[in-house]
N, C-alpha and C positions, 0 to 999 in steps of 0.2 A: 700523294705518291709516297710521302716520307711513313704517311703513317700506315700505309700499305708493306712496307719495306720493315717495317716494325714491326708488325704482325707474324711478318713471313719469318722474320728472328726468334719469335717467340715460338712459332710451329712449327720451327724444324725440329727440335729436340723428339716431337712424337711421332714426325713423319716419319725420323731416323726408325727410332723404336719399331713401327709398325712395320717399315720396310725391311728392317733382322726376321722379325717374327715370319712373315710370307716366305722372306727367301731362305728360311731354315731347312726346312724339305727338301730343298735341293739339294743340298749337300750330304741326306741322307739317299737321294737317287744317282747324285753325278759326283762322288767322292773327288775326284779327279780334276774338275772343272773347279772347284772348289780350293781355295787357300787357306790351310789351318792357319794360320798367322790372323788372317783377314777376318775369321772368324772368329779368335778368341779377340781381337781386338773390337770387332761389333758386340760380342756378349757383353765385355767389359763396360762398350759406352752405354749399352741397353740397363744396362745394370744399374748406372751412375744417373741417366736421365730420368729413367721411371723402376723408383728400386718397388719391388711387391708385384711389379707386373706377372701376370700367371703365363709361362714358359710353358709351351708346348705349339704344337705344328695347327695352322688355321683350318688346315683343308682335312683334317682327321670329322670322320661324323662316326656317333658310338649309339650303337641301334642296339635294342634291348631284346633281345630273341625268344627269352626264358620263359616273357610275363603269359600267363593263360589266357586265354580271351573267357572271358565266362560265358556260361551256358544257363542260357533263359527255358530250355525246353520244359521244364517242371512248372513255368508261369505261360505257357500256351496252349494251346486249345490240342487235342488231338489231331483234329482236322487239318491242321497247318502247319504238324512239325516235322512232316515229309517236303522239302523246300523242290523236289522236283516233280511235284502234284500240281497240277492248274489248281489256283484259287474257286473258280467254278464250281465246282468238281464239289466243295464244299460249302457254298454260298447257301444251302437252305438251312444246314444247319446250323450256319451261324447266326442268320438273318432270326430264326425260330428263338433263339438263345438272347439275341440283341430286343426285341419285340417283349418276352418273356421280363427282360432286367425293364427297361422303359419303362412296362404297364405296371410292376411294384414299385421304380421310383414313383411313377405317377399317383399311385393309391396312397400310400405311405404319405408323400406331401399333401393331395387331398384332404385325410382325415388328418395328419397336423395344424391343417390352417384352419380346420374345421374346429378342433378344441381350441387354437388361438384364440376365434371368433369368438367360440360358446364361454371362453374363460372371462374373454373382456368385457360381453354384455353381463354376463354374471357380477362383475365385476361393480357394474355401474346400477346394479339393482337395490332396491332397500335392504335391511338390512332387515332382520326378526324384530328388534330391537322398535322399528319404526312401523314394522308390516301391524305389531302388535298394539300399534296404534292409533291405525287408518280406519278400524272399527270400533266404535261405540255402542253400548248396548243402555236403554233409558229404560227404565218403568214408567208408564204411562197413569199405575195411579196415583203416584206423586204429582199427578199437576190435577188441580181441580178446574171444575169446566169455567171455560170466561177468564184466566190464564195463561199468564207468556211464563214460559221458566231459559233459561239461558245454560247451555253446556257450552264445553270446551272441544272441540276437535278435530283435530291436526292441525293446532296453534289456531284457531278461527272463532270467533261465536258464533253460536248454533240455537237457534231460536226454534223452540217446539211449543205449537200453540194449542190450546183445548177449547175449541170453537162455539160456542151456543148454537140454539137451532137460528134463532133471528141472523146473527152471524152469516150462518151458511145459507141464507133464503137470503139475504140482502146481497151478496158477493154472486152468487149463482144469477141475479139477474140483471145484474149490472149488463149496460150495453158496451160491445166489444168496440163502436165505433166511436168510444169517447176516451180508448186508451191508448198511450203512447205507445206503447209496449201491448198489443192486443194478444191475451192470451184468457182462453175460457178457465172457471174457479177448476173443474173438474179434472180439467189438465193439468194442475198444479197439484192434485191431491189425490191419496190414495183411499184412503176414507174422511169424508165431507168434514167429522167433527176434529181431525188432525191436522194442520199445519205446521208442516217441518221446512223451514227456509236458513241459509246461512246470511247469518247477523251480521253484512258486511253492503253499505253502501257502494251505487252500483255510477257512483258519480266521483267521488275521489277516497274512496275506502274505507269512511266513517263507522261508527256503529251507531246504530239509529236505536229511539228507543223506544221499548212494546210499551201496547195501550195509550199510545198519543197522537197526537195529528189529527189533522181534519175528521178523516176518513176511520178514526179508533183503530189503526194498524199499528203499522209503525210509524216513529218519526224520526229524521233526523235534523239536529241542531244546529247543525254547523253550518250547511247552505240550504237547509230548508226544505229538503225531498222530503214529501209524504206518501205514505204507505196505505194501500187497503189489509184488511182482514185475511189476505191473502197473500200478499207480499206483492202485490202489484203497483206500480208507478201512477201515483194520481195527481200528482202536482210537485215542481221543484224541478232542479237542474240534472235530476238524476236520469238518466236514457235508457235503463233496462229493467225489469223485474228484478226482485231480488231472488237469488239462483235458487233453487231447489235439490240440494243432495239427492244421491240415491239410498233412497234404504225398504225396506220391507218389513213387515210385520209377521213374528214369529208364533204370537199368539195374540188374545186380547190387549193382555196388560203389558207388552213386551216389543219394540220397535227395534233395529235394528240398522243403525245407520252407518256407510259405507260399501 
């Protein structure tokens, strides 16, 4: 209670204030009913309790008559800057208008995501730098016959063989049902006295090596796979043939791998 009582001491000083301010207008409607005394003395204590408060009447409202409204008609359509025309009335033409914008946003975003696409695969292709490396070109009469020779290509050994005839009559009859890897000599070859296989063990990635092994192919040391005259799996922990590049032959003396 006391401290209710306190409060109420401290807010009267504003309620005074606030209650001059309201009853100000009055005395500009009822002169009469009004005591200049009464008033200069409320000004004075208004003044004294909240000095800076802004003087003037609460119930004044100050409307701005002058401001222009602006006018949009230069940003609307023809068909709609008649406001007492039914919207109807012009609904195909806008509808024709609306249809027309859509189908170029739509093409316009189409062919953007379309160069997005084409930029990012492009993006992720070789480069000239590497393309100009994915082919090799061998002269074939650099290997004499009954000879392995060993290239490089695209980081790999590449093993190109120059086959005897016994060679090719020993591999040619070999039976399909004694190999892990069943694959006939003729399918590995494009002409009988060529073997071009990549120089890469086909068991833990080894390079195996020409003219040794059982079988006078390949061999490899490391765990022991041997090779036919063909690149074919005859013995060892190896599981596939060794692979076969693609290449062609551009003339006699002239092969052409990748």
């Amino acid at each position: 209670m006391v401290s209710l009582v306190g409060r109420s001491g401290v807010l009267y000083p504003y309620l005074q204030s606030s209650n001059l301010i309201i009853s100000r207008p009055l005395s500009s409607l009822f002169p009469a009913a009004v005591n200049s005394r009464d008033v200069n003395q409320r000004k004075s204590a208004r003044d004294q309790v909240v000095p800076g408060l802004l003087h003037g009447p609460s119930g004044v409202r100050f409307a701005h008559t002058d401001i222009r409204i602006p006018d949009f008609t230069d940003y609307r359509r023809p068909e709609v800057q008649d406001a007492k025309k039914s919207s109807q009335e012009s609904s195909e033409a806008r509808r024709a208008f609306s249809y027309l914008i859509t189908g170029s946003t739509a093409v316009v975003g189409v062919y953007a995501a379309k160069t997005a696409v084409t930029q990012f695969i492009s993006s992720m292709s070789a480069s000239a730098d590497v393309l100009a490396l994915s082919k090799i070109e061998i002269k074939l009469s650099d290997i004499p016959e009954g000879k392995n020779m060993t290239f490089k290509w695209r980081g790999k050994p590449l093993f190109v063989r120059h086959r005897t005839e016994k060679e090719i009559s020993a591999e040619a009859n070999v039976d399909l049902s004694e190999l892990r890897d069943p694959q006939h000599d003729t399918d590995r070859v494009v002409k009988p006295a060529w073997v071009i296989v990549i120089g890469v063990c086909t068991h833990l990635g080894c390079v195996p090596i020409a003219n040794a092994g059982e079988y006078g192919g390949y061999y490899c040391p490391c765990h022991g796979s041997h090779y036919d005259a063909s690149g074919r799996i005859r013995k060892g922990p190896a599981p596939l043939n060794l692979e076969v590049p693609y290449y062609e032959f551009h003339d006699e003396d002239t092969v052409v791998v990748g």
